[in-house]
PDBQT receptor file of N, H, CA, C and O in Angstrom, charges set to zero:
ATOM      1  N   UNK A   1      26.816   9.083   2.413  1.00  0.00    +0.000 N 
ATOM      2  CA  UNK A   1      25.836   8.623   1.449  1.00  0.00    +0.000 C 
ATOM      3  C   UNK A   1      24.438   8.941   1.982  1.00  0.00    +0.000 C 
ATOM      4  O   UNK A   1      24.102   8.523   3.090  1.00  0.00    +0.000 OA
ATOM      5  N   UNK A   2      23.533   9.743   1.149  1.00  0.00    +0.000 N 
ATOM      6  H   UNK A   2      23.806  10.083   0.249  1.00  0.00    +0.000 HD
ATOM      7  CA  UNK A   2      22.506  10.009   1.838  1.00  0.00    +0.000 C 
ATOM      8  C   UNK A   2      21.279   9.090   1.867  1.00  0.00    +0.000 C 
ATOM      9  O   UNK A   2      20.845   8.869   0.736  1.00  0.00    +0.000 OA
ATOM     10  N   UNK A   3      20.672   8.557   2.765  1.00  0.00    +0.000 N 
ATOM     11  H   UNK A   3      21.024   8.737   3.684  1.00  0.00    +0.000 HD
ATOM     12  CA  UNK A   3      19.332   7.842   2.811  1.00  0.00    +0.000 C 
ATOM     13  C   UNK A   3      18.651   7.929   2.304  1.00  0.00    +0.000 C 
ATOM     14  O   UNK A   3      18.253   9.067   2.055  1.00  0.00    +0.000 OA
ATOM     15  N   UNK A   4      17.761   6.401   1.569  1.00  0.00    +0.000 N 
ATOM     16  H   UNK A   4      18.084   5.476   1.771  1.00  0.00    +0.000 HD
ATOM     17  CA  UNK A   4      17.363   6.351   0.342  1.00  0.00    +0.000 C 
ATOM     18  C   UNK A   4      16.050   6.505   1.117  1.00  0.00    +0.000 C 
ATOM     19  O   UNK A   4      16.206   6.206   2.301  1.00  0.00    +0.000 OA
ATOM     20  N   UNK A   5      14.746   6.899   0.792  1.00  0.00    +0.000 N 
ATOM     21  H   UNK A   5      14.619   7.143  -0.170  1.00  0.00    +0.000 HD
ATOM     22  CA  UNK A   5      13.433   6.932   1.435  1.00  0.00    +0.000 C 
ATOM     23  C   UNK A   5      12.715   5.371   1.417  1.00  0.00    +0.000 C 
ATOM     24  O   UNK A   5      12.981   4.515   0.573  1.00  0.00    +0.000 OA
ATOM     25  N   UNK A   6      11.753   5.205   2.536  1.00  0.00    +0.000 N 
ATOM     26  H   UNK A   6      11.537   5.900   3.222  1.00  0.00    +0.000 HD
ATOM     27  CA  UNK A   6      11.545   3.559   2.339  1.00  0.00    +0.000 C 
ATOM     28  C   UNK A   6      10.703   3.462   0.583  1.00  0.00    +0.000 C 
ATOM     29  O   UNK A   6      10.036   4.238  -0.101  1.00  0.00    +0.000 OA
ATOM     30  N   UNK A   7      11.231   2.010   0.433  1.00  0.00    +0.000 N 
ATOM     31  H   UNK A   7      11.773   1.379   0.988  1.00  0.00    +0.000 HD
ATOM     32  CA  UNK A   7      10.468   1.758  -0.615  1.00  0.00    +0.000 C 
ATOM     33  C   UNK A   7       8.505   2.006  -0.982  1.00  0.00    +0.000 C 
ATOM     34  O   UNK A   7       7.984   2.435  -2.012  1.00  0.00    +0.000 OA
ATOM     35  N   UNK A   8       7.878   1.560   0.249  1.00  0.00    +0.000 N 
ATOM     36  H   UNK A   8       8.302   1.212   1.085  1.00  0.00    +0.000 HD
ATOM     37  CA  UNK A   8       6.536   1.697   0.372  1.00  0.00    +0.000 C 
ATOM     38  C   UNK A   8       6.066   3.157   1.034  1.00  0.00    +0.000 C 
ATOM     39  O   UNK A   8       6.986   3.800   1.539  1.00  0.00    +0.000 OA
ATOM     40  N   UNK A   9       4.920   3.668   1.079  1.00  0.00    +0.000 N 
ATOM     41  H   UNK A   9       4.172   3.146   0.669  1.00  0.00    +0.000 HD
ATOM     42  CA  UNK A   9       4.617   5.135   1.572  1.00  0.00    +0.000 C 
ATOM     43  C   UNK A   9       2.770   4.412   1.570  1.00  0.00    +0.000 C 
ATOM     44  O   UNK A   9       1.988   3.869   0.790  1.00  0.00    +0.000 OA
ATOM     45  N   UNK A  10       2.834   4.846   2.911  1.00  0.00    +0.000 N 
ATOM     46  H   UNK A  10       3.469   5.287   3.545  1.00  0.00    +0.000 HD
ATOM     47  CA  UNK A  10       1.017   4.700   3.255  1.00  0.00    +0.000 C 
ATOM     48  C   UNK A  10       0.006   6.052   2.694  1.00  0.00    +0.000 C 
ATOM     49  O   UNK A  10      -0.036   7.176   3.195  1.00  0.00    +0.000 OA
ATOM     50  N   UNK A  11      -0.687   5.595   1.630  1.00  0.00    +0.000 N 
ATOM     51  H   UNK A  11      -0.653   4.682   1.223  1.00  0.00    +0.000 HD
ATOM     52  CA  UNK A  11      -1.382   6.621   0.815  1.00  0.00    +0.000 C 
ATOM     53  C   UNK A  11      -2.716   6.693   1.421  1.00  0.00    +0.000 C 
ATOM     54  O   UNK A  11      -3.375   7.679   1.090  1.00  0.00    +0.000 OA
ATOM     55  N   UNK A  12      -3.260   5.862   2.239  1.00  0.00    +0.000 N 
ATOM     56  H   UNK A  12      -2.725   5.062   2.508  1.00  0.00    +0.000 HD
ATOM     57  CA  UNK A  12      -4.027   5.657   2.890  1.00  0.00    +0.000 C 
ATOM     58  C   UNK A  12      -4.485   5.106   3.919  1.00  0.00    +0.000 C 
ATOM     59  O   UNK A  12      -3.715   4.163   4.100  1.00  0.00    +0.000 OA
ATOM     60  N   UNK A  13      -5.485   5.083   4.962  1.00  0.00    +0.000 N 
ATOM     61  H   UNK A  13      -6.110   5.849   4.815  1.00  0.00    +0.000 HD
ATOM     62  CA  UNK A  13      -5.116   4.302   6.450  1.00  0.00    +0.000 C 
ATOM     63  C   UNK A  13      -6.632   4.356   7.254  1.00  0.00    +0.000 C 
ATOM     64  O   UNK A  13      -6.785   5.489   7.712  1.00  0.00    +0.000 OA
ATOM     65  N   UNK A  14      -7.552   3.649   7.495  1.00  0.00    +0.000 N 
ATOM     66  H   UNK A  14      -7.428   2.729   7.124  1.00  0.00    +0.000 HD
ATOM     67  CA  UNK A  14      -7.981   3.164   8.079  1.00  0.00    +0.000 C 
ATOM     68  C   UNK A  14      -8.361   2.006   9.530  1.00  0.00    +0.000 C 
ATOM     69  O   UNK A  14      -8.423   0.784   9.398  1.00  0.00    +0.000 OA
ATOM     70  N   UNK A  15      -8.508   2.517  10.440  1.00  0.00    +0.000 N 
ATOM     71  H   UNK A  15      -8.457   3.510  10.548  1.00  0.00    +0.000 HD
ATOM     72  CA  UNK A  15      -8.545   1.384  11.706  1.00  0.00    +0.000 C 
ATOM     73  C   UNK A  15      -9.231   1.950  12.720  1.00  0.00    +0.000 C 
ATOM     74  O   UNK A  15      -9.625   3.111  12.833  1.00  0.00    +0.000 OA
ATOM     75  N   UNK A  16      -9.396   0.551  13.825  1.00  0.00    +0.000 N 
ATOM     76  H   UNK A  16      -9.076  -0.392  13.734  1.00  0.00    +0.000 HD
ATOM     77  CA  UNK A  16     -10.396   0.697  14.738  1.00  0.00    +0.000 C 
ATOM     78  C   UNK A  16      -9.886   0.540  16.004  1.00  0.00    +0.000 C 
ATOM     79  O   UNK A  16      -9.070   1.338  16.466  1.00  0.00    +0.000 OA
ATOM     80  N   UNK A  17     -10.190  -0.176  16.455  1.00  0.00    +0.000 N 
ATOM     81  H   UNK A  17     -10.853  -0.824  16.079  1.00  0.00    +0.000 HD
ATOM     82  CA  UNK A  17      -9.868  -1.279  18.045  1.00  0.00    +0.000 C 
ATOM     83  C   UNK A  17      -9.282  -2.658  17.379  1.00  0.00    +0.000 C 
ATOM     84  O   UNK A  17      -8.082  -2.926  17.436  1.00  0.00    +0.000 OA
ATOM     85  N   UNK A  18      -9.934  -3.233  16.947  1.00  0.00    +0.000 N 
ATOM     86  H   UNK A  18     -10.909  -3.016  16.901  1.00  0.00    +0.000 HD
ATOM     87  CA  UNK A  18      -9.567  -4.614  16.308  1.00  0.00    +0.000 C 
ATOM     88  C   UNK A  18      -8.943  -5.010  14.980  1.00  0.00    +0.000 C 
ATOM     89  O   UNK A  18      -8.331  -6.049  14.734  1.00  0.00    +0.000 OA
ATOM     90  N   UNK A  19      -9.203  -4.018  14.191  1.00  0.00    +0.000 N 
ATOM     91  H   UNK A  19      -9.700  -3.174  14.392  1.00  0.00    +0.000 HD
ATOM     92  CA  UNK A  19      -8.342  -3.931  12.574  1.00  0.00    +0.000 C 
ATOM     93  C   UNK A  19      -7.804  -2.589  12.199  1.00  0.00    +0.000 C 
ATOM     94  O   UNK A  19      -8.151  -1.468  12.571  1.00  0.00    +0.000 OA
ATOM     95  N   UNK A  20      -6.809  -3.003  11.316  1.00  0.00    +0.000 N 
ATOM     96  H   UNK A  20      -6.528  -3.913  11.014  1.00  0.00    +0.000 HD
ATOM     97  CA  UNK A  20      -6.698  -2.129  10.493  1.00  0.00    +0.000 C 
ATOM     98  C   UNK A  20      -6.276  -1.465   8.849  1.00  0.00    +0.000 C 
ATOM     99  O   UNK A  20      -5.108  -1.080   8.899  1.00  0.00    +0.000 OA
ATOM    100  N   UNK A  21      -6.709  -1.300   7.860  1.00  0.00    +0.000 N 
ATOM    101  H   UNK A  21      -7.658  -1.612   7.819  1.00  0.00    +0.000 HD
ATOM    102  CA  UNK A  21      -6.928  -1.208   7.004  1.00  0.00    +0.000 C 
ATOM    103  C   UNK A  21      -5.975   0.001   5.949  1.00  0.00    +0.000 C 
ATOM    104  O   UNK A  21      -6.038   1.220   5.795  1.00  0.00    +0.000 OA
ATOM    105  N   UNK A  22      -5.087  -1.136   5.359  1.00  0.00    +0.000 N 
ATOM    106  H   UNK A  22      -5.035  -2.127   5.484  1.00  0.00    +0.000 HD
ATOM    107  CA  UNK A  22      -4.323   0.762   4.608  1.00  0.00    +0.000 C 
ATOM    108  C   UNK A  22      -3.676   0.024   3.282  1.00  0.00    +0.000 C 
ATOM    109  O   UNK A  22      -3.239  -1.092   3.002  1.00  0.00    +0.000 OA
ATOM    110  N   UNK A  23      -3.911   1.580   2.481  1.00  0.00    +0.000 N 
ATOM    111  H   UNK A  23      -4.266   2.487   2.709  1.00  0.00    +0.000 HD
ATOM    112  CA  UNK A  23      -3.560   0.602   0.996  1.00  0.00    +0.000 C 
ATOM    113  C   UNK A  23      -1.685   1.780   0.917  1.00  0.00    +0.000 C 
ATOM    114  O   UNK A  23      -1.571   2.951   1.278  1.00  0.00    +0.000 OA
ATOM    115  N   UNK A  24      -0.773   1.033   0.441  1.00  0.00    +0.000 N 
ATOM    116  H   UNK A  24      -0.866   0.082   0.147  1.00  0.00    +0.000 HD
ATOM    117  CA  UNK A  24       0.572   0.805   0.064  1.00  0.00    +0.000 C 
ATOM    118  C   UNK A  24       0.872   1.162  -1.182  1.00  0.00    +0.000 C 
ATOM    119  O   UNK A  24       0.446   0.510  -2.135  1.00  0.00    +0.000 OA
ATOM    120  N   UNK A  25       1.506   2.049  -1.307  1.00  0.00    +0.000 N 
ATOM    121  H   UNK A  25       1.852   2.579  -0.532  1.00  0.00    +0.000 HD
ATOM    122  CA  UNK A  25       1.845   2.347  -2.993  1.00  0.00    +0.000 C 
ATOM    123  C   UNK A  25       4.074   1.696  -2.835  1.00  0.00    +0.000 C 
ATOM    124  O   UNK A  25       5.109   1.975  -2.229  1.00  0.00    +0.000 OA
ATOM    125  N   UNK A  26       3.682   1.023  -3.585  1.00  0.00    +0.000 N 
ATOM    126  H   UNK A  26       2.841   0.797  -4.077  1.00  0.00    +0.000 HD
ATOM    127  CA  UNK A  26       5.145   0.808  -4.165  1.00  0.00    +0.000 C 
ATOM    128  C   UNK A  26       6.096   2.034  -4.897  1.00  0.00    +0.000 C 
ATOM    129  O   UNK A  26       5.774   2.316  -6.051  1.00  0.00    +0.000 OA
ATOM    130  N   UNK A  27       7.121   2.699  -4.359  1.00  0.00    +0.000 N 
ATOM    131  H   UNK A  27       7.382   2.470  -3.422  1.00  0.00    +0.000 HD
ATOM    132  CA  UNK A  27       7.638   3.940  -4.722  1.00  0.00    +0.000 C 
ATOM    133  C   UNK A  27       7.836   3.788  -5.844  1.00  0.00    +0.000 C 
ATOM    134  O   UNK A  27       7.230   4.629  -6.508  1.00  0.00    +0.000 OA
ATOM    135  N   UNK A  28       8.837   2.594  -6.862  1.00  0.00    +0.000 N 
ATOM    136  H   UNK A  28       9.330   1.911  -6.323  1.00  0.00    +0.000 HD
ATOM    137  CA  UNK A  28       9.333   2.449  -7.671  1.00  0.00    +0.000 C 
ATOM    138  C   UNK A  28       8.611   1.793  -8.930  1.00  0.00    +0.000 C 
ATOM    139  O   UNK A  28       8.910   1.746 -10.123  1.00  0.00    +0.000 OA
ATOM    140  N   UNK A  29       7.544   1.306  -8.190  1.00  0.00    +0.000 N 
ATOM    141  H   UNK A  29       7.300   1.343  -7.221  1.00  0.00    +0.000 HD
ATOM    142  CA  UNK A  29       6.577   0.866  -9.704  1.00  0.00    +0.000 C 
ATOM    143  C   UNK A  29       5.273   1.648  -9.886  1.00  0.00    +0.000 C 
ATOM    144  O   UNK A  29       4.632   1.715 -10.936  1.00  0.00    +0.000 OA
ATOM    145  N   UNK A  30       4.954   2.257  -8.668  1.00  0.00    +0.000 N 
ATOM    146  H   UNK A  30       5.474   2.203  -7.816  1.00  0.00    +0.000 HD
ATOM    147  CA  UNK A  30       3.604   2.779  -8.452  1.00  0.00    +0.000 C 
ATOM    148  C   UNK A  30       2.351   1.807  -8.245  1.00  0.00    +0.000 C 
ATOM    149  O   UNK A  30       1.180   2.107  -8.015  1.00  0.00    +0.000 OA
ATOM    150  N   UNK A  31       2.956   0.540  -8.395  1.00  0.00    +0.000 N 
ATOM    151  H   UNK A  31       3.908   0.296  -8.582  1.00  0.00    +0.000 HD
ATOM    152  CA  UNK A  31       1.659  -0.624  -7.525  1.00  0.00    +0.000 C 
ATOM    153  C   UNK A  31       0.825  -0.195  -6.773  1.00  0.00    +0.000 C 
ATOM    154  O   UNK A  31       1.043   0.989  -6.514  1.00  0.00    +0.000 OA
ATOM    155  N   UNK A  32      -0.248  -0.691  -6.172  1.00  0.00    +0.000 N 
ATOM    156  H   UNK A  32      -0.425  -1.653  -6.382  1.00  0.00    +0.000 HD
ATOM    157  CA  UNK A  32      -0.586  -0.263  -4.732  1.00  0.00    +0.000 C 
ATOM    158  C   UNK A  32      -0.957  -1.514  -4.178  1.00  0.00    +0.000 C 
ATOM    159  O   UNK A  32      -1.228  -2.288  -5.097  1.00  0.00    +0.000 OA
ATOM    160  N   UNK A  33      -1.086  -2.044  -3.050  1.00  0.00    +0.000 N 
ATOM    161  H   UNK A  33      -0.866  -1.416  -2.304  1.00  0.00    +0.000 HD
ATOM    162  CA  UNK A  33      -1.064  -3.273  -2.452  1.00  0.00    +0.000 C 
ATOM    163  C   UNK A  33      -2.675  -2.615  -1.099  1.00  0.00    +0.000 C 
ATOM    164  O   UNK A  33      -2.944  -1.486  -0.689  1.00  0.00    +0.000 OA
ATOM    165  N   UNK A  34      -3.083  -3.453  -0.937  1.00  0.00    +0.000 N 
ATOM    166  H   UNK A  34      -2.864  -4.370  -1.270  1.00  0.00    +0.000 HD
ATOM    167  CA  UNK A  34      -4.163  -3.596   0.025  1.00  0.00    +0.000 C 
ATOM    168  C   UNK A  34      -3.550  -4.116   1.522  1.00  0.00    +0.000 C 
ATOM    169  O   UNK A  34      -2.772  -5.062   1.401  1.00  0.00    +0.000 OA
ATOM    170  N   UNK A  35      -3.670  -3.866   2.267  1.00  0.00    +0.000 N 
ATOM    171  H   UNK A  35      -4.302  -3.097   2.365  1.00  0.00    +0.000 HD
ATOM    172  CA  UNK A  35      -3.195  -4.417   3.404  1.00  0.00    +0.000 C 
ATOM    173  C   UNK A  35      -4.020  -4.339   4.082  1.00  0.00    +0.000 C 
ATOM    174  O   UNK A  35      -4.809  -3.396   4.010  1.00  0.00    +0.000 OA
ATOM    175  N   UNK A  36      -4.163  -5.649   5.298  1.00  0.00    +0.000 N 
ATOM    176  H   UNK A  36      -3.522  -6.414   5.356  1.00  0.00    +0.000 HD
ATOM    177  CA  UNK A  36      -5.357  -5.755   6.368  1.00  0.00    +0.000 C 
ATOM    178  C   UNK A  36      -5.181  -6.564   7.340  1.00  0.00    +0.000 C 
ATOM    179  O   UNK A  36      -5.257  -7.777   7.141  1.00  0.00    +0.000 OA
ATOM    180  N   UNK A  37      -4.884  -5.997   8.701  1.00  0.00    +0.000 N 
ATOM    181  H   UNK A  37      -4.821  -5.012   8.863  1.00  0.00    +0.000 HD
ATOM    182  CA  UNK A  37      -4.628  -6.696   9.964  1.00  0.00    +0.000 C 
ATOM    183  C   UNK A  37      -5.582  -6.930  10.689  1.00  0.00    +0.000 C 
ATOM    184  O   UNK A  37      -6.446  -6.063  10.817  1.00  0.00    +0.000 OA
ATOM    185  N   UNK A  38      -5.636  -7.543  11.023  1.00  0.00    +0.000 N 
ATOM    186  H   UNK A  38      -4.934  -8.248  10.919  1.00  0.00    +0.000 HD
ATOM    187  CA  UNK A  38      -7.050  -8.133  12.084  1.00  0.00    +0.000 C 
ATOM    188  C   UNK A  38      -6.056  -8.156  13.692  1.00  0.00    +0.000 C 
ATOM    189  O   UNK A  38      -4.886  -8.277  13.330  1.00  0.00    +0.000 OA
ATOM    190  N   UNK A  39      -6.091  -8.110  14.710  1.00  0.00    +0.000 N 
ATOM    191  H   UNK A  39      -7.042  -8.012  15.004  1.00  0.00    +0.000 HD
ATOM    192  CA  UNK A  39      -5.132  -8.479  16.157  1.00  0.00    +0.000 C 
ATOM    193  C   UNK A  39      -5.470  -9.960  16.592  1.00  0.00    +0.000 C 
ATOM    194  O   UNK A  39      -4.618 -10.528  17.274  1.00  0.00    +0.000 OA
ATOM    195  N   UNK A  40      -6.917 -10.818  16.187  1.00  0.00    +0.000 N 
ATOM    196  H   UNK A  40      -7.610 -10.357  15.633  1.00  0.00    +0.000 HD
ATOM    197  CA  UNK A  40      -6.977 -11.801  16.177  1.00  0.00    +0.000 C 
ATOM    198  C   UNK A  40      -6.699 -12.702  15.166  1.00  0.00    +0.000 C 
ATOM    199  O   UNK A  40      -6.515 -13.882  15.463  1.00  0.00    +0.000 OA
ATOM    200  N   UNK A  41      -6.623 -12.237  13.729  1.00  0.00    +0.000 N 
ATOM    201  H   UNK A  41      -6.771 -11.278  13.488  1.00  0.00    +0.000 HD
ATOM    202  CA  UNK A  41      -6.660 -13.435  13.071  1.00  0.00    +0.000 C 
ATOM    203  C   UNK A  41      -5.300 -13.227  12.300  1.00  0.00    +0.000 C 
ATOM    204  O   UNK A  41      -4.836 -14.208  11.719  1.00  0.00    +0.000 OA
ATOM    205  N   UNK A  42      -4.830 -12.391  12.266  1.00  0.00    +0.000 N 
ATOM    206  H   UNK A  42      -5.207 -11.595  12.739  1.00  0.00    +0.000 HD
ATOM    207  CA  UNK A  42      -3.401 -11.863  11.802  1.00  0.00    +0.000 C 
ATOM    208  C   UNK A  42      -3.618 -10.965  10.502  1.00  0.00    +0.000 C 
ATOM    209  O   UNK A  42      -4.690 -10.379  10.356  1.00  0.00    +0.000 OA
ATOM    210  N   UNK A  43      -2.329 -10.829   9.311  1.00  0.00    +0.000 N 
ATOM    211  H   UNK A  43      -1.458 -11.305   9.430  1.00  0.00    +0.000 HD
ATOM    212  CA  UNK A  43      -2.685  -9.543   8.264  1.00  0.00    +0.000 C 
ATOM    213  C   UNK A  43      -2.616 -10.604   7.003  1.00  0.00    +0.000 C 
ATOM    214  O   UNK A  43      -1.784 -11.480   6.767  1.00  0.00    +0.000 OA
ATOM    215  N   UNK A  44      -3.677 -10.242   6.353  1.00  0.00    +0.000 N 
ATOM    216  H   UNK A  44      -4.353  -9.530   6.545  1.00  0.00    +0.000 HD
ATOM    217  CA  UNK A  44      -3.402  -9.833   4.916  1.00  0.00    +0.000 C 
ATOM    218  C   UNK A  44      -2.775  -8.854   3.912  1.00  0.00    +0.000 C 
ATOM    219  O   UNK A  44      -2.703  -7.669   4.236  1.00  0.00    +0.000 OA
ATOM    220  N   UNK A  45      -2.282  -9.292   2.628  1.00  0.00    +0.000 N 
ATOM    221  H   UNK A  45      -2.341 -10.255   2.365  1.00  0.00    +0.000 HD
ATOM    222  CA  UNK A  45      -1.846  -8.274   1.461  1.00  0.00    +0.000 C 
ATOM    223  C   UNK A  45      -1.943  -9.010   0.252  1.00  0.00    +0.000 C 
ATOM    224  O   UNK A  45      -1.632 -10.181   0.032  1.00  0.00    +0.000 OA
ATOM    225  N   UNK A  46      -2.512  -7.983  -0.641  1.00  0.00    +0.000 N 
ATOM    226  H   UNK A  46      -2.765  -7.032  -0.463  1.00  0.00    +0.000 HD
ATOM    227  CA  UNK A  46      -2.529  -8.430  -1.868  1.00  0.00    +0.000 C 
ATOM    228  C   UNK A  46      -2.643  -6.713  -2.855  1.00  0.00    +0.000 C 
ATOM    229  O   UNK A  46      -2.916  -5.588  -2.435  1.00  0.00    +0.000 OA
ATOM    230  N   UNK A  47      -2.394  -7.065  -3.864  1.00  0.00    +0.000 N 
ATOM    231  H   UNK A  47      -2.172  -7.978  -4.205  1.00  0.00    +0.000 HD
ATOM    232  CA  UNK A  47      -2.222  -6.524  -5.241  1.00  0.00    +0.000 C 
ATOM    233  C   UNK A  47      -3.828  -5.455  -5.368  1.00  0.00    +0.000 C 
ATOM    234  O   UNK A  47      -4.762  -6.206  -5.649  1.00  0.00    +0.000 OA
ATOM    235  N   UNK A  48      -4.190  -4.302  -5.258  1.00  0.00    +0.000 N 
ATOM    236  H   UNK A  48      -3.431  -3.692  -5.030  1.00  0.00    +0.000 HD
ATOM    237  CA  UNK A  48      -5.039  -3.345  -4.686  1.00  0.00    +0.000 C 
ATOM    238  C   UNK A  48      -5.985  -3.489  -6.400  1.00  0.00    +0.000 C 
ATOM    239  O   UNK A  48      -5.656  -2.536  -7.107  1.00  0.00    +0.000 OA
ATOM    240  N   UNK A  49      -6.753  -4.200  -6.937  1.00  0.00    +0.000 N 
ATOM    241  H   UNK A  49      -7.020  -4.974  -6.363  1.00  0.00    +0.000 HD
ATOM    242  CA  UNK A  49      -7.414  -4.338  -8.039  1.00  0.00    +0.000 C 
ATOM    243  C   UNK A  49      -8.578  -2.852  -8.491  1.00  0.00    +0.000 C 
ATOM    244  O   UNK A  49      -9.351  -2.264  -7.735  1.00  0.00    +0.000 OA
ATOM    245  N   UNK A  50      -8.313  -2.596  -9.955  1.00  0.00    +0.000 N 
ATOM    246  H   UNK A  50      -7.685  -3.074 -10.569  1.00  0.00    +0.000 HD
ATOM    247  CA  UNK A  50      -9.453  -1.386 -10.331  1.00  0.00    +0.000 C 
ATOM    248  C   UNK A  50     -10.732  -2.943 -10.666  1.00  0.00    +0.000 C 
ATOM    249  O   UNK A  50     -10.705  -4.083 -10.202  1.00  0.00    +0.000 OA
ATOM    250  N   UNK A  51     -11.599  -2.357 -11.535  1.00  0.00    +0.000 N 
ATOM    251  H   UNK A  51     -11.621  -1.431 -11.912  1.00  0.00    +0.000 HD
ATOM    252  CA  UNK A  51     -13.408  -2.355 -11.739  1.00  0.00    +0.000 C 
ATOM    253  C   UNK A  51     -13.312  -3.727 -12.654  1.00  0.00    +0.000 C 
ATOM    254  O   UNK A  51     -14.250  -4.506 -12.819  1.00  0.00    +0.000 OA
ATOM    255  N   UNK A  52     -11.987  -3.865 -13.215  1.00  0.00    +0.000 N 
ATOM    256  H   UNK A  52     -11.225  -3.231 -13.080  1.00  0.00    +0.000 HD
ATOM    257  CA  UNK A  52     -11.906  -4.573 -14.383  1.00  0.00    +0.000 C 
ATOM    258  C   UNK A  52     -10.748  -5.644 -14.046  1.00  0.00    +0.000 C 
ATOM    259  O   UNK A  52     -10.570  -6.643 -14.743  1.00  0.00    +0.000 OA
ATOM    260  N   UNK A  53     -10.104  -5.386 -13.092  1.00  0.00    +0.000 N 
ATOM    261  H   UNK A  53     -10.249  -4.575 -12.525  1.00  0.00    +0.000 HD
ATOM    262  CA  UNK A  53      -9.360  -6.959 -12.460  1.00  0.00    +0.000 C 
ATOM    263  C   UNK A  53      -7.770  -6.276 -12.705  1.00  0.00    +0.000 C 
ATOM    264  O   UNK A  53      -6.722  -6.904 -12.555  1.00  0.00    +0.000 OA
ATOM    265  N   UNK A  54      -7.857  -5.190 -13.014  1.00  0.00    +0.000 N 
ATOM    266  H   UNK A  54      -8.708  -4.679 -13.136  1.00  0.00    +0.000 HD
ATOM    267  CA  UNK A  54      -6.346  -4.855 -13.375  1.00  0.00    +0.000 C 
ATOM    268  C   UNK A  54      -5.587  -4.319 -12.012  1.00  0.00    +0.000 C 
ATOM    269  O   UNK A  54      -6.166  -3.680 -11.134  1.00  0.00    +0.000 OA
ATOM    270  N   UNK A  55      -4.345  -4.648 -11.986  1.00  0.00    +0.000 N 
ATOM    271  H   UNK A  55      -3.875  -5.167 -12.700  1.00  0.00    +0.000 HD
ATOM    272  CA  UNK A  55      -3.518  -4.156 -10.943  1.00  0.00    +0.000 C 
ATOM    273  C   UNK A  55      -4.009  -2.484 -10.816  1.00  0.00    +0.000 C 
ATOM    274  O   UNK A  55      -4.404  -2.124 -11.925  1.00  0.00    +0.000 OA
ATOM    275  N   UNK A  56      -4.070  -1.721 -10.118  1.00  0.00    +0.000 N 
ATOM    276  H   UNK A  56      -3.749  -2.014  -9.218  1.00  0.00    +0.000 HD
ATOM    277  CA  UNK A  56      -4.148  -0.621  -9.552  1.00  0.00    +0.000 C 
ATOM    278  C   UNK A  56      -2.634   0.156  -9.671  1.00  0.00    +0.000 C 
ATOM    279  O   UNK A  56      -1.788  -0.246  -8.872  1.00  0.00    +0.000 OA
ATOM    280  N   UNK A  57      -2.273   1.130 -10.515  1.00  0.00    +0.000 N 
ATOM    281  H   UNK A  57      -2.961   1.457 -11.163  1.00  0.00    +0.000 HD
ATOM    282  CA  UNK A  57      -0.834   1.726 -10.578  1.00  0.00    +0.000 C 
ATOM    283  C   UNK A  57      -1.106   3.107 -10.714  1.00  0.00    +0.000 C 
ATOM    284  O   UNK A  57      -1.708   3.577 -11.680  1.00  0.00    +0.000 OA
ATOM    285  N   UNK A  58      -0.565   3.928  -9.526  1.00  0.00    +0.000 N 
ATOM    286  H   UNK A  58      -0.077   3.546  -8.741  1.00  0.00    +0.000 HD
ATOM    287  CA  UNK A  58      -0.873   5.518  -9.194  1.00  0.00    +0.000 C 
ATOM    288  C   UNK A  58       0.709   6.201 -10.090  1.00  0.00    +0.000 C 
ATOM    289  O   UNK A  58       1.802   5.648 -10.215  1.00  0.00    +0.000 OA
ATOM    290  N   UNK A  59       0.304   7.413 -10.527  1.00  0.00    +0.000 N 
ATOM    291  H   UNK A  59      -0.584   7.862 -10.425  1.00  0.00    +0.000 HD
ATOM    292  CA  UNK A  59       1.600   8.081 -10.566  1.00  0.00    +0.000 C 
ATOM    293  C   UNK A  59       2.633   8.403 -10.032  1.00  0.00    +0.000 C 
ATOM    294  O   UNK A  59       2.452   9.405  -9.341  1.00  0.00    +0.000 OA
ATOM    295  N   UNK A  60       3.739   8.009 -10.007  1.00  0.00    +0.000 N 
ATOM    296  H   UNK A  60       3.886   7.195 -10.568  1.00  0.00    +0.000 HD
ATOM    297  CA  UNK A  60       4.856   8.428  -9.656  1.00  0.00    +0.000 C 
ATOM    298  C   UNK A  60       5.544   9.615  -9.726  1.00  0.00    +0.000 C 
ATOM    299  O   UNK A  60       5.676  10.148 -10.827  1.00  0.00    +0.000 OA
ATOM    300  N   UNK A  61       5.997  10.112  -8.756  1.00  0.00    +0.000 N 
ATOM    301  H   UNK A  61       5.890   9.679  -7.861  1.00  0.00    +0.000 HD
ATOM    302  CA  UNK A  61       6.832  11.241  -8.251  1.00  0.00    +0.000 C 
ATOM    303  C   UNK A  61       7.849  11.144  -9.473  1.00  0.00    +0.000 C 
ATOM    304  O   UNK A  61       8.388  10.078  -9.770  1.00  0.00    +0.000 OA
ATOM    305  N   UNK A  62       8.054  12.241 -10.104  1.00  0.00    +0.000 N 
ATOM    306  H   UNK A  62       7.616  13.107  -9.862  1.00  0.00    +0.000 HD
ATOM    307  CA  UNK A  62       9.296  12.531 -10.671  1.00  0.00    +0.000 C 
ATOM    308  C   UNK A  62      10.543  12.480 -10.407  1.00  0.00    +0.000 C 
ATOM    309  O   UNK A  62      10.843  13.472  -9.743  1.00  0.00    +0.000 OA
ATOM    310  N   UNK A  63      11.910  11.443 -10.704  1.00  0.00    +0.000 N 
ATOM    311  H   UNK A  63      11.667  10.637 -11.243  1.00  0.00    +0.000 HD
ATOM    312  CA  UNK A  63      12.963  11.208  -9.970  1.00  0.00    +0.000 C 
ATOM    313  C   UNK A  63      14.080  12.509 -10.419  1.00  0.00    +0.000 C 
ATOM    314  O   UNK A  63      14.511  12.917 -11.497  1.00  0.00    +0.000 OA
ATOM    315  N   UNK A  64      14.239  12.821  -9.275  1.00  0.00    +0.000 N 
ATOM    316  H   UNK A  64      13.888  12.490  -8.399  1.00  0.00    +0.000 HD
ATOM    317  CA  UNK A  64      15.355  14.167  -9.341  1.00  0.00    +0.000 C 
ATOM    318  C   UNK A  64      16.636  13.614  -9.341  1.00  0.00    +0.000 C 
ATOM    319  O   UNK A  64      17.625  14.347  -9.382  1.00  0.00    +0.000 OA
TER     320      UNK A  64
């Protein structure tokens, strides 16, 4: 049975010494999620918002 690819894929990625910063696209809905680790204060995630408060949803790959 061949291996399914992970559900999430890092579309983007930002970091330093102390944080780091990367937004998450959901394979199967095209969501994108915000993510943000700090090494001191621990991570955040939430739902990646456009201009107008709406969820953020990128195109999806065509399923073969």
């Amino acid at each position: 049975m061949p291996k399914e690819p992970p559900r999430f894929e890092v579309i983007h990625s930002e970091s330093n010494i102390r944080t780091s910063t990367k937004i998450l696209r959901d394979r199967e809905t095209g969501v994108c999620y915000l993510v943000h680790e700090n090494n001191s204060t621990g991570l955040a995630m939430t739902p990646l918002l456009n201009a107008v408060g709406g969820v953020v949803i990128t195109g999806l790959p065509e399923r073969r």
